[in-house]
C-alpha positions in Angstrom: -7.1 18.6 -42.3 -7.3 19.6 -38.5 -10.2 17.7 -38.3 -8.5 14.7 -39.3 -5.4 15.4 -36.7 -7.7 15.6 -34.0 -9.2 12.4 -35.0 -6.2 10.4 -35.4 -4.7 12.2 -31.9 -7.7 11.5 -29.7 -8.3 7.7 -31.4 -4.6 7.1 -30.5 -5.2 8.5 -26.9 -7.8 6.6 -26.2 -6.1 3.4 -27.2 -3.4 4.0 -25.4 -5.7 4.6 -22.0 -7.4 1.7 -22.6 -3.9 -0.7 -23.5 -1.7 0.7 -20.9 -3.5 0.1 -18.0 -3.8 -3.2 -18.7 -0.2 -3.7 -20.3 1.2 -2.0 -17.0 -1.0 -4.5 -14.7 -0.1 -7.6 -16.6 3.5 -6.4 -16.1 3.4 -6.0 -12.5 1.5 -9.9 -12.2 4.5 -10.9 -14.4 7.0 -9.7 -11.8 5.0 -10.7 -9.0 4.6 -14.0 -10.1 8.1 -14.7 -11.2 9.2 -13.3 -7.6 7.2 -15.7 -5.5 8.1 -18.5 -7.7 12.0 -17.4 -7.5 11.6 -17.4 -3.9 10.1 -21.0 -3.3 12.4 -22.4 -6.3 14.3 -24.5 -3.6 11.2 -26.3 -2.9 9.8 -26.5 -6.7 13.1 -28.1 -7.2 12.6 -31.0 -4.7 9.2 -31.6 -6.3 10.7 -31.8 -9.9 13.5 -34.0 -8.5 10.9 -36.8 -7.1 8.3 -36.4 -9.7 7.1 -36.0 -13.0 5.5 -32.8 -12.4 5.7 -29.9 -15.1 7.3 -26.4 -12.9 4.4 -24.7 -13.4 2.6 -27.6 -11.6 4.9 -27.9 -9.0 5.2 -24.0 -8.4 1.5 -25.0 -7.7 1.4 -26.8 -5.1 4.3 -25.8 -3.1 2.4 -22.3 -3.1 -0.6 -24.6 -2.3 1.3 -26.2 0.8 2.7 -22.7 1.8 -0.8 -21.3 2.1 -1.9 -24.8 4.0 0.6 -23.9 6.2 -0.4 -20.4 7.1 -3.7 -21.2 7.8 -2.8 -24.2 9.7 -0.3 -21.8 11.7 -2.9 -18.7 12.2 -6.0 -21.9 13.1 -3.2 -22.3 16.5 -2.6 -19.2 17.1 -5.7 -18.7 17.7 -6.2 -21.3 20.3 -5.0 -19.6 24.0 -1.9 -22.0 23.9 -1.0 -21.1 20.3 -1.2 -17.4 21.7 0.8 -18.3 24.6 3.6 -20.2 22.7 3.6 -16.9 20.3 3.8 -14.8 22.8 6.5 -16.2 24.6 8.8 -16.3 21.4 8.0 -13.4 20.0 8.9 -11.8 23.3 12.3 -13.8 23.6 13.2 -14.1 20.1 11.7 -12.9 17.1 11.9 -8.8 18.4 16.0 -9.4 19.2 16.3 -10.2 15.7 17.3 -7.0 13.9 14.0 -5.4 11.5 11.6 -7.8 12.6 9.4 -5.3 14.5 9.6 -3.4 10.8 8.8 -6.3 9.3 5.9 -7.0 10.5 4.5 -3.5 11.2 5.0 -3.4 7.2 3.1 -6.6 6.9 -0.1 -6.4 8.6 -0.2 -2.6 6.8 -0.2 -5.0 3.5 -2.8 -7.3 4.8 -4.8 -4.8 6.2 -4.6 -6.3 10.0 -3.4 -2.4 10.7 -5.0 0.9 9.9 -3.3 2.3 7.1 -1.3 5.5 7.5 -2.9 7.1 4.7 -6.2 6.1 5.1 -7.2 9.7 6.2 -6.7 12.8 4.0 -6.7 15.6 5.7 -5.9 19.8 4.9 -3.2 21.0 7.7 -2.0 24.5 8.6 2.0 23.7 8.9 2.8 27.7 8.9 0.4 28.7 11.6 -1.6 31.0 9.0 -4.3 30.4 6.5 -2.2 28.4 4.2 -4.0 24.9 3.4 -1.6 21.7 2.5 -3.0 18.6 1.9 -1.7 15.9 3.9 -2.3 12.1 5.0 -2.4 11.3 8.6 -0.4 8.9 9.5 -0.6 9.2 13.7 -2.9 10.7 15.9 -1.6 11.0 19.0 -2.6 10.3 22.7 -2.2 14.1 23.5 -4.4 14.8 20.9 -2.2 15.9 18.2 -0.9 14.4 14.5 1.4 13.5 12.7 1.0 14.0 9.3 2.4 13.1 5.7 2.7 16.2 3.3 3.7 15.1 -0.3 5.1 17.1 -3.2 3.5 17.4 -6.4 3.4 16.1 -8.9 5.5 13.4 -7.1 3.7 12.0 -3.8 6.3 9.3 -3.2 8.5 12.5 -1.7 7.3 14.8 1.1 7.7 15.8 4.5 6.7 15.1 7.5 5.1 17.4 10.7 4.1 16.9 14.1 0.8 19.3 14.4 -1.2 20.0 17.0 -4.5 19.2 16.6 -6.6 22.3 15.9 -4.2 23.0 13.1 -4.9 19.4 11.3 -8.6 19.0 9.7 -9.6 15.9 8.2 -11.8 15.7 5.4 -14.0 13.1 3.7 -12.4 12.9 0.9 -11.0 9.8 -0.8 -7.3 9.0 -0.8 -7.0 8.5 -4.5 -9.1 12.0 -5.0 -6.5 13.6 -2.9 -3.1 11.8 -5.1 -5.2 12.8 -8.2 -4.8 16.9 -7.1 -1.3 16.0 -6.2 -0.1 14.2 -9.1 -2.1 17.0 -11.5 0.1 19.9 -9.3 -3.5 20.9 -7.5 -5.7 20.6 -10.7 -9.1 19.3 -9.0 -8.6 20.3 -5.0 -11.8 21.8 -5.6 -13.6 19.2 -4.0 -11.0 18.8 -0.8 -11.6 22.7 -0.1 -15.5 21.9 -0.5 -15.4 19.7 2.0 -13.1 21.9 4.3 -15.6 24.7 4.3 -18.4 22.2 4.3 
């Protein structure tokens, strides 16, 4: 009979691994998809107004055109008068405008134009002891020091953040989804971050 259980537990389980994976990335597509297409549904509409275009079609090209367009845009500012003419509004315009420096700091993080600030793992000594946290850096400093990203377990979207010196921070080579799998699992697994520490 327990034999049975176990069978019926760990076939469900593995279903489920396999299903939800792909259920939950198929959701977020969903939302992502029905997000861009909200946001250019201004222009979709002019499309559908002067032609006989299905939406799904004209969702197409307008992200088509929008795409043209940034290529087209990043083609001049590449050019040194395309960087000039940047230059000189971003200077004189775009930073007054309230959260664009945000904005676009969070943007070329997304695009990868930008190192990201948890790129690097790293074990840090936050109590001046022989206490180990793990961490992400997120700044390294011209002095020399860090800054650094220490998240709660099993919950890495919360943490808190220090300003270390730099003997007290010590980067390892360690991947940064090996180090949110010991978080999430509440330290299960840091064997391998405090293999590397000790080398």
């Amino acid at each position: 009979m327990n034999k049975i259980k176990s069978f019926f537990i760990t076939t469900f389980l593995g279903g489920v691994t396999v299903i939800l994976p792909v259920a939950i990335l198929l959701a977020v597509f969903g939302w992502l998809f029905n997000f861009i297409t909200g946001l250019i549904q201004p222009l979709t509409n002019v499309f559908l107004a002067n032609s006989d275009f299905s939406e799904i079609l004209a969702d197409g090209i307008v992200i088509l055109i929008i795409l043209a367009i940034c290529f087209f845009v990043g083609v001049f500012i590449r050019t040194s008068v395309g960087k000039w003419f940047y230059t000189i509004i971003e200077a004189n315009l775009l930073k007054a405008l309230p959260g664009y420096t945000l904005i676009k700091e969070t943007v070329l993080q997304l695009i990868g134009n930008k190192k990201s600030p948890f790129s690097s793992v790293a074990l840090a000594q936050i109590f001046d002891n022989d206490t180990l946290v793990t961490c992400f850096v997120t700044e390294e400093h011209d002095d020399g020091s860090f800054s650094v990203f220490v998240p709660t377990g099993p919950n890495p979207t919360s943490g808190n953040i220090y300003h270390l010196k730099k003997e007290n921070v010590h980067p390892i080579d360690v991947s940064v989804e090996d180090a949110m799998r010991s978080i999430i699992s509440c330290g299960a697994g840091s064997d391998r971050l405090i293999k590397k520490y000790r080398g």
